[in-house]
C-alpha positions as CSV (number, residue, x, y, z in Angstrom):
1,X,89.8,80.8,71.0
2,X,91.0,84.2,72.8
3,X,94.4,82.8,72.5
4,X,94.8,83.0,68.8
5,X,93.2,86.5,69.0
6,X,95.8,87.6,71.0
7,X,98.2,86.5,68.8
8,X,97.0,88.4,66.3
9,X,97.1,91.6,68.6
10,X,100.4,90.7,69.8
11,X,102.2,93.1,66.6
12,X,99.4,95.7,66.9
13,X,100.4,96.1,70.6
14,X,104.4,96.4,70.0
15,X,104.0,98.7,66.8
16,X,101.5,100.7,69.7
17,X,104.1,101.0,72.3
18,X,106.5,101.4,70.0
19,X,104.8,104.6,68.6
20,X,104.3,105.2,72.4
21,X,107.8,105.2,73.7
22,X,108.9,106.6,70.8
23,X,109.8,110.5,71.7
24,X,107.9,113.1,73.5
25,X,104.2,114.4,73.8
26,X,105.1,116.4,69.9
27,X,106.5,113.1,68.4
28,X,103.3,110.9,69.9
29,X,100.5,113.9,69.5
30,X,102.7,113.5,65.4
31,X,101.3,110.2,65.7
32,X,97.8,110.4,67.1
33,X,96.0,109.0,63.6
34,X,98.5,106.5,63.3
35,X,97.6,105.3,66.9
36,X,93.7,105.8,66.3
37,X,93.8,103.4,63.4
38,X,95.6,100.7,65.6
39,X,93.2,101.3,68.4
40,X,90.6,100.5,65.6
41,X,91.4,97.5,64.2
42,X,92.5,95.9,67.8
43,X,89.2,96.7,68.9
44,X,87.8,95.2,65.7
45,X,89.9,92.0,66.5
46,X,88.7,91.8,69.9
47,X,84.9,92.0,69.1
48,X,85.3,89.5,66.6
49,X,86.6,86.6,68.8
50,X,82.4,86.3,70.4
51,X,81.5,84.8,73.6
52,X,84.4,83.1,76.0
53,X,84.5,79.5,76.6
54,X,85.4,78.4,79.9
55,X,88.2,76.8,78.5
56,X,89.2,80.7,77.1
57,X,88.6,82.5,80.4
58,X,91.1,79.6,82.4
59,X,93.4,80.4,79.3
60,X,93.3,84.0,81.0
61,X,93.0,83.4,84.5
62,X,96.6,81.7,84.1
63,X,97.9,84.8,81.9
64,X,101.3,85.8,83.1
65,X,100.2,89.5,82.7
66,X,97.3,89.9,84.4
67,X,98.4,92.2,87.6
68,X,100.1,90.4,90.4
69,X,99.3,90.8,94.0
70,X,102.5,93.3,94.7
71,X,101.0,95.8,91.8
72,X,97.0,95.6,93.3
73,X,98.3,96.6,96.5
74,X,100.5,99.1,95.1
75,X,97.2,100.1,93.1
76,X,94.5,100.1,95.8
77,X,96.1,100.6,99.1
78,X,97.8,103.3,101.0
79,X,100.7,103.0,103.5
80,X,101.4,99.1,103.2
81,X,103.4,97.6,105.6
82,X,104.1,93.7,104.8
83,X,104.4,91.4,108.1
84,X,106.7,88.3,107.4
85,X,107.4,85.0,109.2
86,X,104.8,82.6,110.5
87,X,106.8,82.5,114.0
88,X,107.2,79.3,114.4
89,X,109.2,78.2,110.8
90,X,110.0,80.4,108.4
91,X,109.2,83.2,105.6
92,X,107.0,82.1,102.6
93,X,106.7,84.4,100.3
94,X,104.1,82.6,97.9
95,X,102.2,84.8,100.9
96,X,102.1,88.7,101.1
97,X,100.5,89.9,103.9
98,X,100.5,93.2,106.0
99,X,98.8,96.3,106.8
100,X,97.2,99.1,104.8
101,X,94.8,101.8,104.4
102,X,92.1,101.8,102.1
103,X,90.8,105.1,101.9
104,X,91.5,106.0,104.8
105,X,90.8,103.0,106.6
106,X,93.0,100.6,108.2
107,X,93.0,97.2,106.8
108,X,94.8,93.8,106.8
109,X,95.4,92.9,103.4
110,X,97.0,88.9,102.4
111,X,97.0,87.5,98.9
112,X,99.0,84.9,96.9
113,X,101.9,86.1,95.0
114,X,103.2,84.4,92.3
115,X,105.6,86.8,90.7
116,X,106.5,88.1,87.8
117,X,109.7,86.8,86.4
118,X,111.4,83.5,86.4
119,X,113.2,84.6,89.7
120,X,110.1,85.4,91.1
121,X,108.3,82.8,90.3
122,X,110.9,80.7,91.5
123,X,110.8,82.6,95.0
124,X,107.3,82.4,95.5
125,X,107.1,78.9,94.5
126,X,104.8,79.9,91.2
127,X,102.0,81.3,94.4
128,X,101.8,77.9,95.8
129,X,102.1,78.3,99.7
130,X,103.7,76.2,101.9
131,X,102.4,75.8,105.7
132,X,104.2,78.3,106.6
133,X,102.3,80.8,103.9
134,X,98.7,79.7,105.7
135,X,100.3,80.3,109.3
136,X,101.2,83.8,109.1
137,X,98.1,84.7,106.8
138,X,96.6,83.0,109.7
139,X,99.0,85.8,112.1
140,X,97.9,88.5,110.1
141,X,94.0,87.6,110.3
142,X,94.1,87.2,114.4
143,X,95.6,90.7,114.4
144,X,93.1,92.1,112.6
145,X,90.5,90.5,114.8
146,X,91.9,91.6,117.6
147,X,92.7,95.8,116.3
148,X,88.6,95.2,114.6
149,X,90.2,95.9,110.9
150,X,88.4,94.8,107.8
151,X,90.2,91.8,106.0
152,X,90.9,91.6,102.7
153,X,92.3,88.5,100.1
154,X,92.9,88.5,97.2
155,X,92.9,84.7,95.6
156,X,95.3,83.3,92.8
157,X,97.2,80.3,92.7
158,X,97.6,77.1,91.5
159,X,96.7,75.3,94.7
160,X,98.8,74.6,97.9
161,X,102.2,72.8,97.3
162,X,101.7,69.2,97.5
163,X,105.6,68.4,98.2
164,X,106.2,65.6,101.1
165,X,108.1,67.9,103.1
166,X,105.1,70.5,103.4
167,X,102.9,68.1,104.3
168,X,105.8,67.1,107.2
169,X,105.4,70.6,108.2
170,X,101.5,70.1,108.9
171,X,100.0,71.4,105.6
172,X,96.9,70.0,105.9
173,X,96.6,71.1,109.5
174,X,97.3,75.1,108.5
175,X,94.6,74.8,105.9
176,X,92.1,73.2,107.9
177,X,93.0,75.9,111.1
178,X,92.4,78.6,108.5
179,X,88.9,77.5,107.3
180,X,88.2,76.8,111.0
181,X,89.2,80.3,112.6
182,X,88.1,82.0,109.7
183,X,84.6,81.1,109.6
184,X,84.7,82.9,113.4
185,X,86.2,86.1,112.8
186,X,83.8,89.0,113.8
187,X,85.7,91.4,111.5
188,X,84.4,91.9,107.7
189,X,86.1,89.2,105.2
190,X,86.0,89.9,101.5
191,X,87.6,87.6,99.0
192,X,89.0,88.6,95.6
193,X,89.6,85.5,93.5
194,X,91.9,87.4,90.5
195,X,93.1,84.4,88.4
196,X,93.4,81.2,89.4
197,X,91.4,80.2,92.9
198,X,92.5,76.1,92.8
199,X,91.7,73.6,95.8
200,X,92.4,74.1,99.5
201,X,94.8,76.6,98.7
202,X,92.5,79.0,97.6
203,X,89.9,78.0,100.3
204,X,92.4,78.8,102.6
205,X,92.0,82.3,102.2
206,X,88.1,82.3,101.1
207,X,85.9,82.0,103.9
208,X,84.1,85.4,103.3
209,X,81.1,87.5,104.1
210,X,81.5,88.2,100.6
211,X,83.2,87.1,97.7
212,X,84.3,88.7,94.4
213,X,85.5,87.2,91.2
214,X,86.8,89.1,88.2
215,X,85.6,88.3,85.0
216,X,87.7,86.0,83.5
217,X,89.3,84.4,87.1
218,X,88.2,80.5,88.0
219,X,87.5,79.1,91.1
220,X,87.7,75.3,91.2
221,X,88.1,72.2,93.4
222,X,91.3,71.2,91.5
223,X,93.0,72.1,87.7
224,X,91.1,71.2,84.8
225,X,93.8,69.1,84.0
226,X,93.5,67.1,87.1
227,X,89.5,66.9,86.6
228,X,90.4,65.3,83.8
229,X,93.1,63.1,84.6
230,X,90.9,61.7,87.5
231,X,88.1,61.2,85.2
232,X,89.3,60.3,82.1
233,X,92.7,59.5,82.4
234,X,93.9,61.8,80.1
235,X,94.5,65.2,81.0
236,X,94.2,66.6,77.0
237,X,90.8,67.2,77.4
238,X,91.3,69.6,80.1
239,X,89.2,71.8,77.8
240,X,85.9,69.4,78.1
241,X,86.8,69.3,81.6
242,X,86.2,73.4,82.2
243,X,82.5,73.2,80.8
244,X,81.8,70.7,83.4
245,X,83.8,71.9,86.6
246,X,81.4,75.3,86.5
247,X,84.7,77.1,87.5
248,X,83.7,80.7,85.9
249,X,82.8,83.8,87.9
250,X,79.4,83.6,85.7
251,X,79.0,80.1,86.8
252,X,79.8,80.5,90.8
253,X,77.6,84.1,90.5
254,X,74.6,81.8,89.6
255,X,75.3,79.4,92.0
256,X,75.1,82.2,94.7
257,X,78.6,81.4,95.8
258,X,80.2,84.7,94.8
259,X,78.3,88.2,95.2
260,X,79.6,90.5,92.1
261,X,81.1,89.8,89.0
262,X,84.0,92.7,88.7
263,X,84.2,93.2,84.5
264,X,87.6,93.1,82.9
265,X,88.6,95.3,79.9
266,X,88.0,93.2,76.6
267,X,90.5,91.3,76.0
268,X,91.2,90.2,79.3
269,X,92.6,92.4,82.5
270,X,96.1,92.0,81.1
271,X,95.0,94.5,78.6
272,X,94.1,97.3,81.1
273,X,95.3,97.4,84.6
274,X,94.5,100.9,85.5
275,X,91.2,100.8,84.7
276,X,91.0,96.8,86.1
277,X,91.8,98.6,89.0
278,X,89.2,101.2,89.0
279,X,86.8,98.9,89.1
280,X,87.9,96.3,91.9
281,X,88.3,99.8,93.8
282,X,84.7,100.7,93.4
283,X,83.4,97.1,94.2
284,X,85.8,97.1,97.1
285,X,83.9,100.2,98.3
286,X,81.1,99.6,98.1
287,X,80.9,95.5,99.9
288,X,82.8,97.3,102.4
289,X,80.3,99.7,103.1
290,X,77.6,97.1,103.6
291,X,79.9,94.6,105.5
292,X,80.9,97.7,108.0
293,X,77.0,97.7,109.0
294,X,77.4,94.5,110.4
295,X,78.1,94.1,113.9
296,X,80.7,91.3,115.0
297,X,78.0,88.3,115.9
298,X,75.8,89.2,112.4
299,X,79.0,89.5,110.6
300,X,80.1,85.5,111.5
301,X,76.3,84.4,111.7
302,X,76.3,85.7,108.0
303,X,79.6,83.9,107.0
304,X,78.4,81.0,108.5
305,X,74.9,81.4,106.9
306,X,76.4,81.6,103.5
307,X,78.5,78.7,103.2
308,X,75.3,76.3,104.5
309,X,73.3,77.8,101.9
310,X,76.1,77.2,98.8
311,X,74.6,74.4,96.2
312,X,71.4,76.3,96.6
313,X,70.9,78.0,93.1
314,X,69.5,81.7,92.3
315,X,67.3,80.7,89.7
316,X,66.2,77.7,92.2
């Protein structure tokens, strides 16, 4: 499984940094063989782990370092400026939302953030959104509608909090409004699913003219651990329960429910963000392109077009 190979790259990368962080551009340039010779036997490692289960690419879907939502933006956008507050509760910040350029051009960008330390995680509620989060993504999307920018998600969390008290506050109800007004918009959608794109809570944001997954993120009615629980009553073989659910980019690609499969360095995106990045950039560019096209009618008719036609295979 990918997880025991990257325990065994685990030392390799430390002794890397290490020799990394070590001095100047003489000290490391002092160790350039050194470092060749570790790049050479990871990448040995790496290749020798074969093809990925499904049960390997939820193992790194749920990685804690694949890049969060705070660093994409950071990575792909120009002149952020995050929008809080739902207007009618409160802040959620399992929700980052606001708006950016993307080369040049004015978009609304929302995503789930999950954070990246305890404290974080903790503050964000580990990415899963209360009402609150779904109402001002909800904001954010009737701005864009109405200014004719380009909206873009990016999808990773768990699934929606299922506390007592968020369903008080109409959780059910934001969700459903979401998948309602969404499917309306005249403005280009495009959904990024990055890790993990569980249940309502990733639908919430996912009702796209187009839809991109990276290599290793899953997109799924509910955890594998829950498939199996429901099914089985016994949530250890969560890893049986992946081959079935069909929750892979490659899976959902053939099923014609996501457009493009972005590759991730080998390894897994946690290896690489910079040139993760790259490539979500270039994917980014180019659906946009195509979606921009559109006019406001074709661009709902198509949304609406491609969610009637899901369970209809490309092989079919």
């Amino acid at each position: 499984m990918i997880k025991e190979i990257l325990e065994q790259l685990a030392p390799l990368d430390a002794q890397i940094a290490a020799l990394k962080g070590s001095g100047d551009m003489e000290t490391i340039t002092a160790h350039a063989s050194e470092l060749a010779e570790l790049a050479v036997e990871e990448d040995e490692i790496i290749r020798s782990c074969g093809p990925l289960t499904a049960e390997d690419r939820v193992f790194l879907a749920r990685h804690p370092e694949r890049p969060h939502i705070d660093e994409t933006v950071s990575a792909l956008f120009t002149d952020f400026f995050e929008q809080r507050g739902d207007r009618q509760c409160k802040e959620d910040a399992a929700i980052l939302g606001g708006v950016a350029r993307f080369h040049g051009m004015p978009v609304t960008v929302i995503g789930h953030r999950k954070g990246s330390t305890l404290e974080e995680n903790l503050a964000c509620n580990f990415g899963m959104p209360g009402p609150e989060g779904y109402r001002k993504a909800l904001r954010l999307m009737r701005q864009a509608e109405k200014f004719g920018r380009p909206i873009i998600t990016f999808i990773d969390t768990p699934g929606a909090y299922p506390g007592k008290d968020a369903e008080e506050r109409g959780q059910g109800e934001a969700i459903a409004r979401n998948l309602m007004e969404m499917s309306g918009l005249t403005v280009p959608i495009i959904a990024v699913v990055t890790g993990e794109g569980s249940s309502g809570g990733a639908l919430a944001l996912g009702v796209a003219n187009h839809i991109l997954m990276l290599e290793n993120a899953v997109y799924s009615v509910l955890s594998p651990e829950g498939f199996a629980s429901i099914l089985w009553k016994d949530a250890s073989r969560s890893g049986e329960a992946c081959e079935l659910m069909k929750l892979t980019a490659q899976d959902l690609y053939n099923d014609g429910i996501v457009e493009e499969v972005i590759p991730e360095p080998i390894g897994g995106a946690q290896r690489s963000h910079t040139a993760l990045f790259e490539r979500i950039d270039a994917a980014l560019r180019t659906h946009l392109k195509e979606l921009c096209r559109l006019n406001g009618r074709q661009l709902a008719d198509q949304r609406y077009k491609k969610y009637r036609q899901i369970g209809e295979t490309r092989n079919a």
